[in-house]
N, C-alpha and C positions, 0 to 999 in steps of 0.2 A: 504494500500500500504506500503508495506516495505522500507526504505531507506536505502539506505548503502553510508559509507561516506572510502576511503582507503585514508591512508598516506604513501606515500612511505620517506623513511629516508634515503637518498641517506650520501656516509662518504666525497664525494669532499662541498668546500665549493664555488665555483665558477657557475656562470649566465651561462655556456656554458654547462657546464654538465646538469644541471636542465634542460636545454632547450631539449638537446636532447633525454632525459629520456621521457620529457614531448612528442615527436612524437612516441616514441615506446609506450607510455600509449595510443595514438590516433587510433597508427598501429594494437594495442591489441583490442580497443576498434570498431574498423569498423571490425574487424574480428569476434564480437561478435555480429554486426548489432546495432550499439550502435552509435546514433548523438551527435557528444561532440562538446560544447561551450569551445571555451581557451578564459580565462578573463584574461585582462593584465592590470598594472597601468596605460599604456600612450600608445599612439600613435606608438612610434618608435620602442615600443616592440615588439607592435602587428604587425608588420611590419617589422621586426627584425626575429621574427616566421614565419609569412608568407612567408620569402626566404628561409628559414632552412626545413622546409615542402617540397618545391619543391628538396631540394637536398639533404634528409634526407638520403635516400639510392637509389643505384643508379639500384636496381634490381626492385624498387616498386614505387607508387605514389599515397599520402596520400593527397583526391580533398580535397581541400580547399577553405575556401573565407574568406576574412574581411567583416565585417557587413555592409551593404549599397554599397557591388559592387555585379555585378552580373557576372554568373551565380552560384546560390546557390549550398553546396554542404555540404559533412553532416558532416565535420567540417568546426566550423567557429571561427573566432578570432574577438576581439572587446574588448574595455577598456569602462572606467566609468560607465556608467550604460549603453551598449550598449548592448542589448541580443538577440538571435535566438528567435525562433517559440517555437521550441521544448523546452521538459521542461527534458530530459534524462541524461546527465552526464556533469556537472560543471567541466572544469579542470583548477584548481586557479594557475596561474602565476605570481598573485600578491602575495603581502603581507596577507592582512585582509580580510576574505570573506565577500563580503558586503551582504545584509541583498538578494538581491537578489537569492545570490546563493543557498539559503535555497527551494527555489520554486522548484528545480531538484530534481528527484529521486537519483542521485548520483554526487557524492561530490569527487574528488580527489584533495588531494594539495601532490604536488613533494618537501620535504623538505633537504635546503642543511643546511651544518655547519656555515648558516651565522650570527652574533647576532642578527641582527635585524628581520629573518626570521624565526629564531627558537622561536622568544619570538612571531611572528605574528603565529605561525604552531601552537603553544602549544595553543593562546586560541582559532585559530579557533578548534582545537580536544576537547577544554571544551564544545564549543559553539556546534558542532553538538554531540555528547555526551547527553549536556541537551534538545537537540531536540529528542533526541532517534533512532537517527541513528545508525542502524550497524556497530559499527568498528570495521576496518580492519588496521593493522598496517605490513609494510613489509620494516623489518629495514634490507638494504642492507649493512651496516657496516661491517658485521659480513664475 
């Protein structure tokens, strides 16, 4: 099985821009038939995302759930070690990918201008690198 892991390198350095980036990675990704996990550090993130999802765009609706409410749907959002079923597309909202998000066939983390996120991006791109993930790198700066 092949893995692919994308980093997008977004040039704003701002939690609002990331976020939205992060529903057009989702919008992209259900258009491909693709069930994406968004892993968040805490609680209010994940919940924070889950009202940004319902009014991402007002022409479309990207189903969603947080992990442990129902009715399931093929994204889901969840922090700590909270995971879906499926094992299909990781999209990291946090910081560090934990050891978990290695289990996915793919891997995205949305990277802004922030120090503390850029030094968390650079080793998760070491870390799936030494797992032998396909990188993809799409540096929107430019």
């Amino acid at each position: 099985m092949s893995r692919r892991a994308d980093f997008y390198i977004l040039p704003q350095a701002d939690e609002d821009s990331r976020a939205v980036f992060i529903c057009r990675v989702c919008q992209k990704a259900l258009q491909q038939g693709l069930q994406v996990h968004i892993h968040t550090d805490h609680q209010a993130k994940a919940e924070s995302l889950d009202r940004l999802l319902w009014s991402f765009r007002e022409d479309s609706f990207l189903p969603h759930h947080l992990i442990g409410s129902t009715p399931a749907a093929p994204i889901s959002l969840g922090y700590g070690d909270q995971l879906p079923e499926h094992r299909q597309l990781f999209l990291n909202a946090a910081g560090l990918l934990p050891e978990s998000a290695f289990e996915f066939e793919r891997i995205a983390d949305v990277v802004i201008q922030a120090p503390e996120l850029l030094t968390s991006s650079r080793q998760n791109y070491s870390r799936c690198r030494e797992l032998s993930y396909e990188m993809h790198r799409t540096d929107m700066r430019k």
